[in-house]
TORKOL-4160 file (C-alpha; in steps of 0.2 Angstrom, whole numbers, padded with zeros to 4 digits, m for minus):
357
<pt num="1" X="m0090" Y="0779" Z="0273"/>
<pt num="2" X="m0102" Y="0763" Z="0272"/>
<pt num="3" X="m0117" Y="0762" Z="0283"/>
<pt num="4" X="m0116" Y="0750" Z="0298"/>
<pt num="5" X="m0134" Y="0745" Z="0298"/>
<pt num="6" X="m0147" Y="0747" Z="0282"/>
<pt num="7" X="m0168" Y="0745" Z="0282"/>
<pt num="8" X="m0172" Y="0740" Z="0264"/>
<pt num="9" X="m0188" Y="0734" Z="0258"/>
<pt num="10" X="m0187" Y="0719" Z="0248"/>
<pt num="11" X="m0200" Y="0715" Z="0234"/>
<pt num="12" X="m0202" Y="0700" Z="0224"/>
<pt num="13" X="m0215" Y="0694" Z="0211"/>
<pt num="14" X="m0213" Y="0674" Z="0205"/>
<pt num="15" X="m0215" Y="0664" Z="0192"/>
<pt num="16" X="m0232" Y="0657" Z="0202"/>
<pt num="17" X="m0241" Y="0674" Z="0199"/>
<pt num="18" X="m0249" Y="0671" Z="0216"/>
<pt num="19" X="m0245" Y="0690" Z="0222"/>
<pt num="20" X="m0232" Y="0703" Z="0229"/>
<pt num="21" X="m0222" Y="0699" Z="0243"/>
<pt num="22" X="m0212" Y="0714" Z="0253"/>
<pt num="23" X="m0201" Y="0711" Z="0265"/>
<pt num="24" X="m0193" Y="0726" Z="0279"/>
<pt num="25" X="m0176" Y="0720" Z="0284"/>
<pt num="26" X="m0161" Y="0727" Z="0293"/>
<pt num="27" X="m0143" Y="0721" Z="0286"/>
<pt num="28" X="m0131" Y="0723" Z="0300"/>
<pt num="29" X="m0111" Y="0712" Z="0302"/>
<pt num="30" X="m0108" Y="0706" Z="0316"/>
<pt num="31" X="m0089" Y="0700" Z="0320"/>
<pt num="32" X="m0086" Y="0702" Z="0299"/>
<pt num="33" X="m0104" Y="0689" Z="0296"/>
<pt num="34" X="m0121" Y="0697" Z="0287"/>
<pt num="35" X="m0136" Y="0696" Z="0300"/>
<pt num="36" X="m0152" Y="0699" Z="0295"/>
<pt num="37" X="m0169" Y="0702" Z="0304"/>
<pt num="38" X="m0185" Y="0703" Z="0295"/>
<pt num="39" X="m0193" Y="0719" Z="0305"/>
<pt num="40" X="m0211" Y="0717" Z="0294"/>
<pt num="41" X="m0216" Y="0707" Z="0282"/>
<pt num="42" X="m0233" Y="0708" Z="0268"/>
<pt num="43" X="m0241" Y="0698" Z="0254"/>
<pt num="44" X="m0251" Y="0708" Z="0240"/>
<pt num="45" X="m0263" Y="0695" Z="0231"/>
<pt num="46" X="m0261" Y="0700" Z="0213"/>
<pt num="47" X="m0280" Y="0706" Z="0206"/>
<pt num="48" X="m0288" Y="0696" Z="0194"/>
<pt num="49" X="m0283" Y="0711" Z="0181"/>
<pt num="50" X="m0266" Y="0709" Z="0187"/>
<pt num="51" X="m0265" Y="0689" Z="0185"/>
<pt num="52" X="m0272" Y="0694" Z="0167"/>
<pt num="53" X="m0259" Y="0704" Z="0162"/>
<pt num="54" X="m0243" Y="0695" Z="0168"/>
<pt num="55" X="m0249" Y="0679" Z="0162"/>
<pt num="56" X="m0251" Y="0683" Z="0143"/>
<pt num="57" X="m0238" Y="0698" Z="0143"/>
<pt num="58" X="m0227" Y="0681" Z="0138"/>
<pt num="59" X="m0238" Y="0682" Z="0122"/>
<pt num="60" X="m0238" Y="0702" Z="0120"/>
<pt num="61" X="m0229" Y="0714" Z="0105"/>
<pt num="62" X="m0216" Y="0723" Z="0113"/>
<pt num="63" X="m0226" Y="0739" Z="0113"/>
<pt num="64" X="m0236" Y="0733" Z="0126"/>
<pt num="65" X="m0223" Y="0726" Z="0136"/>
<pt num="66" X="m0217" Y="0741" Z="0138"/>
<pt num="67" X="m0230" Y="0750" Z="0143"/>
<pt num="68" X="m0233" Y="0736" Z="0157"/>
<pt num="69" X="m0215" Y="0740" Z="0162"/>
<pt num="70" X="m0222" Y="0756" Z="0166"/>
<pt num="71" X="m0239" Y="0753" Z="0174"/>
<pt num="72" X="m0231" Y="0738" Z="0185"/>
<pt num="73" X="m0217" Y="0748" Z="0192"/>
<pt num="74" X="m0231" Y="0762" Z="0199"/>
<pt num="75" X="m0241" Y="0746" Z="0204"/>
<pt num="76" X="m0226" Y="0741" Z="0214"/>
<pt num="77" X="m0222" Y="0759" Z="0219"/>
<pt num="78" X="m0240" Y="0760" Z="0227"/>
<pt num="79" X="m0239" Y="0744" Z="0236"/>
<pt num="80" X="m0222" Y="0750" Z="0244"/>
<pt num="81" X="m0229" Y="0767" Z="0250"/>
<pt num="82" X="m0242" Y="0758" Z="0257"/>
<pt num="83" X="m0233" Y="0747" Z="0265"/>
<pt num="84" X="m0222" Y="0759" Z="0272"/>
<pt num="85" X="m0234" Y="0771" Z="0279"/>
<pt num="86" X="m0244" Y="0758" Z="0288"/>
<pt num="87" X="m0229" Y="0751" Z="0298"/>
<pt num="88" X="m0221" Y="0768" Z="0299"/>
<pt num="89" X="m0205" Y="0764" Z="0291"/>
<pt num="90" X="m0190" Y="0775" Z="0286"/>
<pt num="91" X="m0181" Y="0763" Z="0274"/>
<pt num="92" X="m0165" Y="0766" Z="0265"/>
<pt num="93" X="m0172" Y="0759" Z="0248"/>
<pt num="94" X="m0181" Y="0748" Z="0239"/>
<pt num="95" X="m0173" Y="0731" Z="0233"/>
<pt num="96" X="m0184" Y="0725" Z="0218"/>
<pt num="97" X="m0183" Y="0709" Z="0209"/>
<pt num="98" X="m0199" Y="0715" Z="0196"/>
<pt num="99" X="m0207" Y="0700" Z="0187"/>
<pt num="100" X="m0200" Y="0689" Z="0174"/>
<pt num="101" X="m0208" Y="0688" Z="0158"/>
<pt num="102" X="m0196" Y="0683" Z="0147"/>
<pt num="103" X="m0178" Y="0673" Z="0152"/>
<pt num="104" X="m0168" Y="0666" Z="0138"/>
<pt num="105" X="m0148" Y="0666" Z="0142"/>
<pt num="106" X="m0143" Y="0657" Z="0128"/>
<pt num="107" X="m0150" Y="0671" Z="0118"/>
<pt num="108" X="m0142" Y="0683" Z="0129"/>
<pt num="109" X="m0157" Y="0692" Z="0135"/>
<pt num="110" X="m0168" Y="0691" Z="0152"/>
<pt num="111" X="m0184" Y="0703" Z="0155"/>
<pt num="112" X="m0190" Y="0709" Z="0172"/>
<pt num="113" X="m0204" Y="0722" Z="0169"/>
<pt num="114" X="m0206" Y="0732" Z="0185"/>
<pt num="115" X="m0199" Y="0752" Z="0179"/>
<pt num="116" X="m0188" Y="0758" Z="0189"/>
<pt num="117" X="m0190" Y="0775" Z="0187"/>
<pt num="118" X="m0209" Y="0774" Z="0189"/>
<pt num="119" X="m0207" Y="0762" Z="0205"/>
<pt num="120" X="m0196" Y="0776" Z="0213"/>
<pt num="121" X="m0209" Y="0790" Z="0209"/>
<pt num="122" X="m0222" Y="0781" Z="0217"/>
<pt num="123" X="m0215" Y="0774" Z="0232"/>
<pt num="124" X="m0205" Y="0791" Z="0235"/>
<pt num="125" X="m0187" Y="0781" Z="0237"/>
<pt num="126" X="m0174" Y="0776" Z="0229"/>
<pt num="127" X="m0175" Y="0760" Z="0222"/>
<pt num="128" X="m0161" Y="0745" Z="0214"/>
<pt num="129" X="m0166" Y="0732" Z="0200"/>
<pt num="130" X="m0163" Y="0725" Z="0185"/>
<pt num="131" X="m0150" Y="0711" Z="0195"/>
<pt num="132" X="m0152" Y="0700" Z="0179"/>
<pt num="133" X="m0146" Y="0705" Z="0163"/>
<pt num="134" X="m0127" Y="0711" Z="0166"/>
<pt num="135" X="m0124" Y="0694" Z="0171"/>
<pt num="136" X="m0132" Y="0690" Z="0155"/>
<pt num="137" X="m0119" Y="0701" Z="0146"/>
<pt num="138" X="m0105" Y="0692" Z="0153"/>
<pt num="139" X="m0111" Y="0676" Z="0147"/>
<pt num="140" X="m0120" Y="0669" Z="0162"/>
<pt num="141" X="m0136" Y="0662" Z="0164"/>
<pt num="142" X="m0142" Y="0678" Z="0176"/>
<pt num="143" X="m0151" Y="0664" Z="0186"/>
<pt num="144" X="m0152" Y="0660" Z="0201"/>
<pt num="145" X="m0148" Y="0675" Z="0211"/>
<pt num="146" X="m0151" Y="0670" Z="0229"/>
<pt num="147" X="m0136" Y="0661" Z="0231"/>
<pt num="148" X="m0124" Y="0674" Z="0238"/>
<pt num="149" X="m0139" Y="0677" Z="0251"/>
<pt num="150" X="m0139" Y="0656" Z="0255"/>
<pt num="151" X="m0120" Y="0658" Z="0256"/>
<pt num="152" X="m0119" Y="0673" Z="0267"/>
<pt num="153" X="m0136" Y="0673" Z="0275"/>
<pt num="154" X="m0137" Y="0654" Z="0280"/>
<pt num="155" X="m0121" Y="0647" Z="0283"/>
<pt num="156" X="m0128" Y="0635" Z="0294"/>
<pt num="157" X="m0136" Y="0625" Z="0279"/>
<pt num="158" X="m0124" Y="0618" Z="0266"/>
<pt num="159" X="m0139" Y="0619" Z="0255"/>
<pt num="160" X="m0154" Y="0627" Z="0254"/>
<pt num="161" X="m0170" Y="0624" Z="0240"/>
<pt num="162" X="m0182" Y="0635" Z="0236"/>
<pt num="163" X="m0198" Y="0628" Z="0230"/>
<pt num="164" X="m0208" Y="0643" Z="0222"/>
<pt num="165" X="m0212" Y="0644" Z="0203"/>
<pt num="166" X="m0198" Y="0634" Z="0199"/>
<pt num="167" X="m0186" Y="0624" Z="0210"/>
<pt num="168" X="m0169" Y="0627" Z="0214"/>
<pt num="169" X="m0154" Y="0625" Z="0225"/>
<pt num="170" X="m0140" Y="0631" Z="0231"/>
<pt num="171" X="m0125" Y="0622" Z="0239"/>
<pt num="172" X="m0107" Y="0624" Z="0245"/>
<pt num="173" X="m0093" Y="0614" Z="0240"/>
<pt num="174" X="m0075" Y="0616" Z="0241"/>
<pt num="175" X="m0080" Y="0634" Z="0246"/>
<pt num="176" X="m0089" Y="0638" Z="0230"/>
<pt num="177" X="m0106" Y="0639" Z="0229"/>
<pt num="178" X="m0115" Y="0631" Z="0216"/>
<pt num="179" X="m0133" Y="0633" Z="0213"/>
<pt num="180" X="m0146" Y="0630" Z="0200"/>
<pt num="181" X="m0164" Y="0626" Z="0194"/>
<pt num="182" X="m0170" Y="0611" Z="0195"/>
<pt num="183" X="m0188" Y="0609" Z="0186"/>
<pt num="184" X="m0204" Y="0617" Z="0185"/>
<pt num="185" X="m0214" Y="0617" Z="0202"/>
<pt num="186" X="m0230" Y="0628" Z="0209"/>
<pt num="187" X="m0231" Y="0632" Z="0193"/>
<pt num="188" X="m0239" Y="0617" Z="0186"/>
<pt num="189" X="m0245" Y="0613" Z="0203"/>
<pt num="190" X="m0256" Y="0628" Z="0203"/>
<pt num="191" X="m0259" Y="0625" Z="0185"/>
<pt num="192" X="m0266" Y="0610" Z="0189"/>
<pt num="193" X="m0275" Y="0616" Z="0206"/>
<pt num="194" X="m0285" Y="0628" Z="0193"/>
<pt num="195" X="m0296" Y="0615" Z="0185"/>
<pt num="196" X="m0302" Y="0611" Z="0199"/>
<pt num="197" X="m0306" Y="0629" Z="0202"/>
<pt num="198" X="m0291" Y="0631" Z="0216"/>
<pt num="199" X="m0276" Y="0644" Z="0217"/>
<pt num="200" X="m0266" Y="0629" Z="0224"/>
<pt num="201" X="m0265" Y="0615" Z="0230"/>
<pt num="202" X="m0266" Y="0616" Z="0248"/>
<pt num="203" X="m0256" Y="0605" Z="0258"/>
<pt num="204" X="m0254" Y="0593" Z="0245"/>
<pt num="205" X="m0272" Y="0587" Z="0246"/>
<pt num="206" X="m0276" Y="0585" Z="0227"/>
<pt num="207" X="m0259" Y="0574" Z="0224"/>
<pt num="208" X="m0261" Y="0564" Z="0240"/>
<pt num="209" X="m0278" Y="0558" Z="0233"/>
<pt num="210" X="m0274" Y="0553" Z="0217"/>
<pt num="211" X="m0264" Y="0539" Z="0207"/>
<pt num="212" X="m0250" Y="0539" Z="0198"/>
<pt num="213" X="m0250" Y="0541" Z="0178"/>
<pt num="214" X="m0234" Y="0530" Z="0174"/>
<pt num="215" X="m0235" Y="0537" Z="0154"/>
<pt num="216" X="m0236" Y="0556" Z="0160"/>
<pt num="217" X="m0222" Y="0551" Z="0176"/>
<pt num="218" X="m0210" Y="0545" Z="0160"/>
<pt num="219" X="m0212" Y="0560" Z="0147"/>
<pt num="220" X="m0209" Y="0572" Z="0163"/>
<pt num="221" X="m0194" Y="0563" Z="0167"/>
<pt num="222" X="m0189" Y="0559" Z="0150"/>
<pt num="223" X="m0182" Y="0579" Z="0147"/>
<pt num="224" X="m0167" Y="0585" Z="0142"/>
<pt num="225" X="m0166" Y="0599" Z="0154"/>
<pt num="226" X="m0161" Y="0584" Z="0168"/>
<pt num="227" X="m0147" Y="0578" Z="0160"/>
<pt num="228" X="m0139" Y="0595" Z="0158"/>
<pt num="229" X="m0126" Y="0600" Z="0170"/>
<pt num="230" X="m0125" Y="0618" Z="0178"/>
<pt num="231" X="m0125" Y="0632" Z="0176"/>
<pt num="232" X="m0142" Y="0631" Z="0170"/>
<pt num="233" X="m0158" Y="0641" Z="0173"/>
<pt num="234" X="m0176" Y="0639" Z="0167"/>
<pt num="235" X="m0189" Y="0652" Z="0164"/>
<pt num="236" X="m0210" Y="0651" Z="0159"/>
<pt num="237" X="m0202" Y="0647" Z="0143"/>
<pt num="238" X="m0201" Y="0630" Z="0148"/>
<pt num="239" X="m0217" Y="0627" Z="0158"/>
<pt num="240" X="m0228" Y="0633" Z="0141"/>
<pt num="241" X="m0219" Y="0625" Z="0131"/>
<pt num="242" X="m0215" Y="0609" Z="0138"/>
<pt num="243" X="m0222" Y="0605" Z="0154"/>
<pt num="244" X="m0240" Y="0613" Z="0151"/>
<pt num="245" X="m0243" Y="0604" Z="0133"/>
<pt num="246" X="m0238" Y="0587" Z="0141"/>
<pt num="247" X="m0251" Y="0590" Z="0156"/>
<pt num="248" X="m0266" Y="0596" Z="0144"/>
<pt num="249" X="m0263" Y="0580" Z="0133"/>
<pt num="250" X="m0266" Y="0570" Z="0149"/>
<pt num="251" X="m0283" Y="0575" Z="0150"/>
<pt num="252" X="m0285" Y="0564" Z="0170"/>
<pt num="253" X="m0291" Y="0568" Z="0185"/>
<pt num="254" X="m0283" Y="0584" Z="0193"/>
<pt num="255" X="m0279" Y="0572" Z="0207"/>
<pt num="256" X="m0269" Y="0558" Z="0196"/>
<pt num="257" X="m0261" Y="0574" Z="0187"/>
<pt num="258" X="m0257" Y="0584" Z="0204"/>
<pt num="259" X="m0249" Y="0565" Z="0210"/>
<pt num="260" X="m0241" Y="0563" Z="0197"/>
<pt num="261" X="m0229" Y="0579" Z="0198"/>
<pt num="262" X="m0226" Y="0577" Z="0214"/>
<pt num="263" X="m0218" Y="0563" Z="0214"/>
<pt num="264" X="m0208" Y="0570" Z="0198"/>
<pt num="265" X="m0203" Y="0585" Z="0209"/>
<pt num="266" X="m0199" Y="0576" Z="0221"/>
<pt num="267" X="m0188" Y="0561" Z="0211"/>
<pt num="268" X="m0180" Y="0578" Z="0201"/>
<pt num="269" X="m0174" Y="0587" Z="0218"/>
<pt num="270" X="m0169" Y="0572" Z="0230"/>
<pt num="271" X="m0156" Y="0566" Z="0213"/>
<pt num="272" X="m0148" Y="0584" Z="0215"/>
<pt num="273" X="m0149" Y="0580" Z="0235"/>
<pt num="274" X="m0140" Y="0561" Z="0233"/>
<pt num="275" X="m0128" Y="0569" Z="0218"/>
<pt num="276" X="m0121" Y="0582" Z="0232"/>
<pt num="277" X="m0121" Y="0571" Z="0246"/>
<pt num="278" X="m0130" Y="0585" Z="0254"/>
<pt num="279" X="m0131" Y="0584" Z="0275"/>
<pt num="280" X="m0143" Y="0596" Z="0279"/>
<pt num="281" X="m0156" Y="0606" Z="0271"/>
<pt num="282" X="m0168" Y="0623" Z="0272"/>
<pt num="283" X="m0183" Y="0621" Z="0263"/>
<pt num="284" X="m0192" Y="0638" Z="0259"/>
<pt num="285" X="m0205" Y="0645" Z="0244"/>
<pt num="286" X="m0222" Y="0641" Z="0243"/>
<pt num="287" X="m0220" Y="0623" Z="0242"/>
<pt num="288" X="m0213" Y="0621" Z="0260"/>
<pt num="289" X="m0231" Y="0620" Z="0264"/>
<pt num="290" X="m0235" Y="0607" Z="0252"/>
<pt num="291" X="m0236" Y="0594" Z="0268"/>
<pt num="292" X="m0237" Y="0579" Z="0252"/>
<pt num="293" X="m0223" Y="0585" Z="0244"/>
<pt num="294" X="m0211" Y="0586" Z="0259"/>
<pt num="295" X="m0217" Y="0570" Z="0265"/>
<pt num="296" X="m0211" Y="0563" Z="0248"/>
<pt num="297" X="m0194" Y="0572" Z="0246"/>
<pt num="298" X="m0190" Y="0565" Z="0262"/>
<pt num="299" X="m0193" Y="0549" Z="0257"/>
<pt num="300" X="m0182" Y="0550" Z="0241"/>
<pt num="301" X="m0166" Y="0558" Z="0251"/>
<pt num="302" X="m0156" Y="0553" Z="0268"/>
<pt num="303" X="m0151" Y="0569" Z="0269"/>
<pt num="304" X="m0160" Y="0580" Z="0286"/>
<pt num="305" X="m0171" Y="0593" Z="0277"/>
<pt num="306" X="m0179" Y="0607" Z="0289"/>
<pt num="307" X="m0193" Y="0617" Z="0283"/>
<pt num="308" X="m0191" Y="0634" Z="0287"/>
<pt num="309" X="m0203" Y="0645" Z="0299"/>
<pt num="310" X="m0218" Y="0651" Z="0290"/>
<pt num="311" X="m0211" Y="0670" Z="0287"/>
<pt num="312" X="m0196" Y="0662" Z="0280"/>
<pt num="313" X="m0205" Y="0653" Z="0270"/>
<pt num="314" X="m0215" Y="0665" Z="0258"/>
<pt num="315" X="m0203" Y="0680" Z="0260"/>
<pt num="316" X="m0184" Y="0673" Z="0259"/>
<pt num="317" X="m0183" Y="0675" Z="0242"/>
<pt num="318" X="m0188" Y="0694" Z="0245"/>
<pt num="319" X="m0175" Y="0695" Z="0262"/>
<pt num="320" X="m0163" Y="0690" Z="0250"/>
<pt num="321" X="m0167" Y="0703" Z="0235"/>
<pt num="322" X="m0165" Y="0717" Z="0250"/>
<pt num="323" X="m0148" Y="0711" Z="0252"/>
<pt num="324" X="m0142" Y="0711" Z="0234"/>
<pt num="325" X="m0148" Y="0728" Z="0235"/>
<pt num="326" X="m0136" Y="0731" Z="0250"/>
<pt num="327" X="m0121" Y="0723" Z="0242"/>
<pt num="328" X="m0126" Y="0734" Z="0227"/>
<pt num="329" X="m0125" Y="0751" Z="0238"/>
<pt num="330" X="m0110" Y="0743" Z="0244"/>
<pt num="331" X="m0102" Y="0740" Z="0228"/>
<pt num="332" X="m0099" Y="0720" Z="0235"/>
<pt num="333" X="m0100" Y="0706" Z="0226"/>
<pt num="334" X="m0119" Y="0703" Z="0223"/>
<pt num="335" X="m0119" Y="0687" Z="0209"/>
<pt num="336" X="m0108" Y="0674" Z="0209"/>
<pt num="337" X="m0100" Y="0665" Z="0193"/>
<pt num="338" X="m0097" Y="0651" Z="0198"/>
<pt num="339" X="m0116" Y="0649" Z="0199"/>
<pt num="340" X="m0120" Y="0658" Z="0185"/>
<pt num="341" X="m0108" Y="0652" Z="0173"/>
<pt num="342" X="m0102" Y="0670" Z="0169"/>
<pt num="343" X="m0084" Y="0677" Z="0165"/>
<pt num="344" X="m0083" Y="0685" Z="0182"/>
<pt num="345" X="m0092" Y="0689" Z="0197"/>
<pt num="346" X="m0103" Y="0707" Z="0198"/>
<pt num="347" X="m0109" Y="0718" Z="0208"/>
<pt num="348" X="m0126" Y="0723" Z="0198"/>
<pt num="349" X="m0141" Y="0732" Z="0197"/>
<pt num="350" X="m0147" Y="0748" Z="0193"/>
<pt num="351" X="m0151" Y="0764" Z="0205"/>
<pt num="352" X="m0165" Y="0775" Z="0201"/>
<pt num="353" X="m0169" Y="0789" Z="0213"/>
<pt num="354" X="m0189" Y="0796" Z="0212"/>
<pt num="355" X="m0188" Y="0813" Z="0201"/>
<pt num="356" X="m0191" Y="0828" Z="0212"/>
<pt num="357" X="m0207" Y="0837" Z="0211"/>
């Protein structure tokens, strides 16, 4: 018999390499609708070391890839016991995401190191991930994976972005949900906060001081990727080998530069906003904070667009990895095709349980 109410500890690591966020959350329905409450909540600043190592793993032989996959998933174990022990939780399992190194669908192959196995032994639960790659197998993009959580999490919103590493969003028409990523965000945002010896860009204050660079606006705009239809899905692919060239040629201030995408990001996500005729928004991710930035998306969109409450902000995407983890357990539906652009709708992840010692 399935369980009426589940405590599951979420864990997320994005594409911004900023940290680890962990998430404890009890799943519960209520006349035949998912409710959630977020019970605690917990970011983990990635070491130096650690920053290191995820950012050139892109660059790595496979070798040490896969010892990373190891050393990560206890590195995430760890951070799960700890987490656990000083809120005195008795969780269910542990819902993990892992970190993206490498994402290419049209090659039919997606990499989220993070072991399993050795994420279980450490953390002394059992534990679900790998939500990616059967997707993947079925033809899909195995991006983005929060949907099903927009769609039976926050009704209320006929769309929700998230504005993290990347930007995407989610929306609901004709009773589908379609959802996608839209362009590259805090990752060159932080990229560019970084010369100036910053982690980001805090509240938007580099971008509000600076100027606009019309020859770098035009080459960001001038993509490809934009004119592309979804399903589509981006990875760090992308932001080395496109975005990240085009801002080191520019060699500007870090103020015209940090401008500059900003008022791409913002051009890129209120089109999506316009094309949908979307009504009303939840904003969430890192980039929620980014004052500048929202103040500009709201001048590119008529649609109502309502930032989320800071705990929402930096740890929905993790809420929303618990639950997939749930409708794993569950054997529901936990990724949809119609977002994905797969040949059917899965229920996916795998389930390690810590070996007995």
């Amino acid at each position: 018999m399935q369980q009426k109410k589940y405590l599951v500890i979420g864990l997320m690591s994005g594409s911004s390499l900023d940290g680890i966020d962990l998430v404890a959350a009890e799943f519960f329905k209520e006349n035949d609708s998912w409710k959630y409450a977020i019970k605690e909540s917990r970011f983990v600043p990635y070491p130096e070391s650690w920053k290191i190592k995820l950012s050139e793993a892109y660059h790595a032989s496979a070798a040490e890839i896969e010892k990373l996959d190891y050393t990560f998933g206890s590195f995430l174990g760890k951070a799960v016991r700890h987490f656990v022990q000083d809120n005195n939780l008795e969780p269910d399992f542990v819902s993990s995401h892992g970190h993206t190194i490498f994402h290419r669908p049209e090659e039919a192959f997606t990499l989220q190191i993070g072991n399993g196995q050795a994420l279980a032994d450490a953390c002394c639960l059992p534990v679900i991930n790998d939500f990616r790659s059967e997707d993947v197998a079925k033809g899909g993009q195995g991006a983005p994976l929060v949907p099903i959580g927009d769609k039976l999490l926050f009704s209320d919103f006929d769309c929700c972005l998230n504005i993290g590493g990347i930007a995407n969003l989610s929306v609901e028409r004709d009773g589908k949900r379609l959802a996608y990523d839209i362009c590259i965000a805090n990752q060159a945002l932080n990229y560019i906060a970084g010369f100036k010896g910053l982690e980001m860009d805090f509240n938007g204050a580099l971008a509000k001081n600076g100027k606009l660079i019309p020859s770098l606006f035009g080459a960001l705009e001038n993509n490809v990727f934009f004119q592309k239809m979804p399903p589509k899905s981006l990875g760090r692919e992308f932001f080395e080998t496109d975005q990240k060239p085009l801002i080191d040629d520019f060699q500007d201030q870090s103020e015209n530069l940090a401008h500059t995408f900003v008022q791409h990001l913002a051009l890129r996500i209120g089109k999506e906003f316009n094309k949908w005729n979307v009504q009303k928004v939840l904003v969430s991710g890192g980039g929620a904070l980014n004052d500048y930035l929202i103040q500009e998306l709201k001048r590119q969109t008529k649609a109502e667009i309502i930032v989320a409450d800071e705990v929402l902000i930096n740890f929905k995407e993790a809420l929303i990895f618990a639950f997939l983890g749930v409708l794993k357990i569950r054997n529901e539906v936990n990724v949809l095709a119609s977002v994905t652009g797969a040949s059917a709708d899965s229920s996916t992840g795998k389930i390690w349980y810590p070996a007995l010692t």
